[in-house]
N, C-alpha and C positions, 0 to 999 in steps of 0.2 A: 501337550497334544499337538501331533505334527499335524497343518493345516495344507501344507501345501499341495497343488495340485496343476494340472494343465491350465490353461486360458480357456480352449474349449470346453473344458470340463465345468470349469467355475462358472460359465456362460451359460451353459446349458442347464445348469441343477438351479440356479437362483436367480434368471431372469425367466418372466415367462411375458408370453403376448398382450399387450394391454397396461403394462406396468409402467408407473412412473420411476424412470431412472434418473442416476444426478451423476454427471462425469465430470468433477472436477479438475482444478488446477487451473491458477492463474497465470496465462501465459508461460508457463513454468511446471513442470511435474503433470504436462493432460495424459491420462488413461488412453490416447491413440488407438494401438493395440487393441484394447478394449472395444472401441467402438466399433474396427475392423472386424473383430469375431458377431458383435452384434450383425453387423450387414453381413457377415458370412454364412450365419447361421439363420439367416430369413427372418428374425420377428419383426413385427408388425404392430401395428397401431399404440404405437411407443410414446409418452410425454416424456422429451428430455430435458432435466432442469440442465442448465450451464449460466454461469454467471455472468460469462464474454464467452458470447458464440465464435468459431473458428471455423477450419477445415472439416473437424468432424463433424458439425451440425450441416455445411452440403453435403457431406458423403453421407451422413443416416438419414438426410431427404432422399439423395440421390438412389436410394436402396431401399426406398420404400420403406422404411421403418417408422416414422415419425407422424403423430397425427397432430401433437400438439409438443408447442415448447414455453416453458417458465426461462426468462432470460432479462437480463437488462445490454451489456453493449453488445452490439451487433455488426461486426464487420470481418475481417479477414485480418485480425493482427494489422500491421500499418503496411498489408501488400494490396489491399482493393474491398472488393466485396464480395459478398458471397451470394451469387446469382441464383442457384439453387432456392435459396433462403428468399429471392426477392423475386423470383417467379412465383412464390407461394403468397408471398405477402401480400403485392404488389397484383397479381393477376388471377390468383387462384388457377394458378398452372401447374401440374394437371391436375390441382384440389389445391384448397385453402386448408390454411394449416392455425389451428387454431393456438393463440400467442397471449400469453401471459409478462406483460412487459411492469419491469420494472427497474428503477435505478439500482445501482452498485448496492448502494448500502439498505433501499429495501432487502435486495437480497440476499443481503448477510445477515439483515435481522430476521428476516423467515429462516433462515438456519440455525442464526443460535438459540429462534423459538423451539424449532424441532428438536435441537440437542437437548435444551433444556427441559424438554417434555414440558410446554410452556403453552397456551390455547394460540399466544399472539404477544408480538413484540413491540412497543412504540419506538416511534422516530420521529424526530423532529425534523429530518431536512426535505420532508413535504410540504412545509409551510409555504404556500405561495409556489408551489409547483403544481403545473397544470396534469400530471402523470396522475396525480391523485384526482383529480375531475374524471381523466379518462378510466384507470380500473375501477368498475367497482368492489375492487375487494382489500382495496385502499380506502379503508374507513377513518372517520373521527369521532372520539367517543370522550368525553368527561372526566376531564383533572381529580380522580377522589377527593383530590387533596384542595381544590379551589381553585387551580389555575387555570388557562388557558387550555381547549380542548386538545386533544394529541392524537397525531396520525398513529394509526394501527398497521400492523400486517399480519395475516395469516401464519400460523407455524408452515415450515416447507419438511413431511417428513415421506423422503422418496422411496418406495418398495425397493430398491435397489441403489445404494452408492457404492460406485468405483474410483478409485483415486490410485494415483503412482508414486511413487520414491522411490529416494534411494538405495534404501537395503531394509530389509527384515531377515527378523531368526526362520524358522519354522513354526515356530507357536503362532505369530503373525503382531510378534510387537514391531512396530516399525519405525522407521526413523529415518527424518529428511531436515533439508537447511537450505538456504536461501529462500529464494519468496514462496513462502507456503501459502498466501492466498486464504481460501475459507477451506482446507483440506481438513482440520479436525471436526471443525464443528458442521460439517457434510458427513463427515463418517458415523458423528454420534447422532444425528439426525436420521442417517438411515436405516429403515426396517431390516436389510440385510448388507452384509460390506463387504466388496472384494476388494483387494488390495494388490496393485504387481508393481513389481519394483523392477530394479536396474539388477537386484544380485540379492540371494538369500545367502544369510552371513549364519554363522556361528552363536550362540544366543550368549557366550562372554565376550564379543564385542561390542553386540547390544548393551550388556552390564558395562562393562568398561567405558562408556560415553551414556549412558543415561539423560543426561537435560537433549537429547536430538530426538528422544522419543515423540512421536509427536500420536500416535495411537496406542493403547494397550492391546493385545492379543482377546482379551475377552470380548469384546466386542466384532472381530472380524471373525469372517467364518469358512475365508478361503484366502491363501496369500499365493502368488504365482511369480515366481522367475521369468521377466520379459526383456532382456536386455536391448535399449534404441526403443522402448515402451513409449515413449512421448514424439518419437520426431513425426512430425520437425520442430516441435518445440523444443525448448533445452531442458537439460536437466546438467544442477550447476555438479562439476566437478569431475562430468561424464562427458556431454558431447553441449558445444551452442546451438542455438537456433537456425534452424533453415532457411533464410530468408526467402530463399529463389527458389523453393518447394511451394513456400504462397504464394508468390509472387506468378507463377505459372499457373497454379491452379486457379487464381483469380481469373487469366486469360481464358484458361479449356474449361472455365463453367460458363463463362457467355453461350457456352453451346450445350443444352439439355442434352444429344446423345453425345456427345463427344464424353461425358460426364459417366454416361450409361457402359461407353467404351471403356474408359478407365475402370472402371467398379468392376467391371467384368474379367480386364485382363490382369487388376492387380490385389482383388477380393476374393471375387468368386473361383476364379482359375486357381488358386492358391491355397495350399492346406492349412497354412497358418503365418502366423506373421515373421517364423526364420525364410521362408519363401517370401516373404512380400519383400524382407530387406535384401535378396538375394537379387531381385527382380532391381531395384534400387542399384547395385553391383558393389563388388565386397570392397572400394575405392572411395567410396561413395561419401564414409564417415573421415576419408583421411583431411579434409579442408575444417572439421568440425569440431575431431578432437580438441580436448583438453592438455595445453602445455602451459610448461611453468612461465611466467613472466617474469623477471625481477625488476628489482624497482632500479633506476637508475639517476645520476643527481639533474638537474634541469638547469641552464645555465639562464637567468635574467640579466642580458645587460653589464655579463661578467661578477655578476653574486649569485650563487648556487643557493 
């Protein structure tokens, strides 16, 4: 079954207003693109799970999307902070944004609770964390077995996960490598899954490499060709990371409208996201591509 489809399209059929969405990728393989059509397409009073908040968590504040967010790190990658995010926190400007905090690996356990179609997942490394004092939905409940009581988490199962890689067929098996992050057990957690890759392949290339599969097709229910889908994050094999895309945007969010400026000339003004990288200029990717390196001998001291 061909699954494939626009970005707009898959955006508009399987998110609606009010839904809790999950846009993974850890530093590595984010659904960007994705999030662009969300703020394109207007919805509103949105909970986005993300496990490390980025760029797109200011930009679906900054576009009024967002009423609440499930996250644990929270910062701009290693280029600042995300103002947006800390006008909300920190002032309830212009509305507090209701925050569901938790560490790294709570939040993997509430995913591979949701995968597993599981109530709730224990974890141990809330022991003597004060994170567990502040949520309450950071429980402790009774060793069956006799031991020591054990922190709980909630399943995390999101109306909507999107995630990226590197390639799928059409059916929407997909397949990626390097740091995958919580990408599979996000996809089988969510209630509906779109997936956009770098390039939709041939389904005997998929056979032909098999262990890179990292979703099977039955599970997704739209997959979308979005080439440059994560920048500025990387996508290994494809283009590196942006640095100086954070690192700027950490500067133009100090300023709420300067924020509103941007959304507007490089979101809203824009029909989709081959416009937005056009916007970017078609030069843009040459400092980021991917070349070959070889390895070379290293001389110590006159011993290689």
């Amino acid at each position: 079954m061909d699954k494939t489809t626009s970005l707009s399209e898959a955006i508009s059929t399987h998110l609606n207003d009010g839904d809790t969405v999950a846009l993974e990728g850890f530093g590595h393989l984010v659904p960007v693109a994705a999030a662009h059509e969300i703020i394109r397409q207007k919805f509103s009073n949105l909970t986005l799970a993300r496990m490390s908040c980025d760029v797109i968590v200011d930009q679906l504040l900054g576009g009024n999307c967002l009423t609440g967010l499930i996250a644990a790190f929270v910062a701009n990658s290693s280029a600042g902070s995300l103002y947006e995010l800390r006008r909300r926190v920190e002032h309830s400007d212009p509305e507090p944004l209701w925050f569901d905090e938790y560490s790294h690996g709570g939040m993997v356990a509430r995913y591979q609770a949701g995968a597993s179609k599981l109530p709730f997942q224990p974890i141990a490394s809330y022991r003597g964390s004060d994170l567990a004092q502040k949520n309450p939905r950071i429980r402790s409940v009774p060793d069956p077995y006799g031991g020591s009581p054990i922190y709980v988490v909630p399943a995390l199962n999101p109306d909507l996960t999107v995630i990226h890689a590197q390639r799928a067929d059409s059916a929407g098996n997909v397949q990626a490598w390097g740091m995958l992050g919580i990408q599979t057990e996000a996809a089988f957690a969510g209630r509906r899954l779109i997936v956009t890759v770098e390039e939709i392949v041939d389904e005997s290339i998929i056979r032909s490499d098999p262990n890179r599969t990292i979703v099977p097709s039955h599970i997704v229910d739209a997959v979308v060709e979005v080439p440059s889908g994560a920048h500025p994050h990387a996508v290994q094999g494809y283009y590196d990371r942006d640095d100086a895309f954070s690192r700027d945007w950490s500067a133009l969010a100090r300023d709420a409208e300067a924020v509103k400026e941007w959304l507007q000339t490089n979101i809203h003004d824009t029909a989709d996201h081959e416009e937005f990288l056009e916007l970017l200029g078609t030069d843009h990717f040459d400092t980021l591509g991917i070349r070959d390196a070889y390895s070379t001998p290293v001389n110590y001291g006159g011993r290689e």
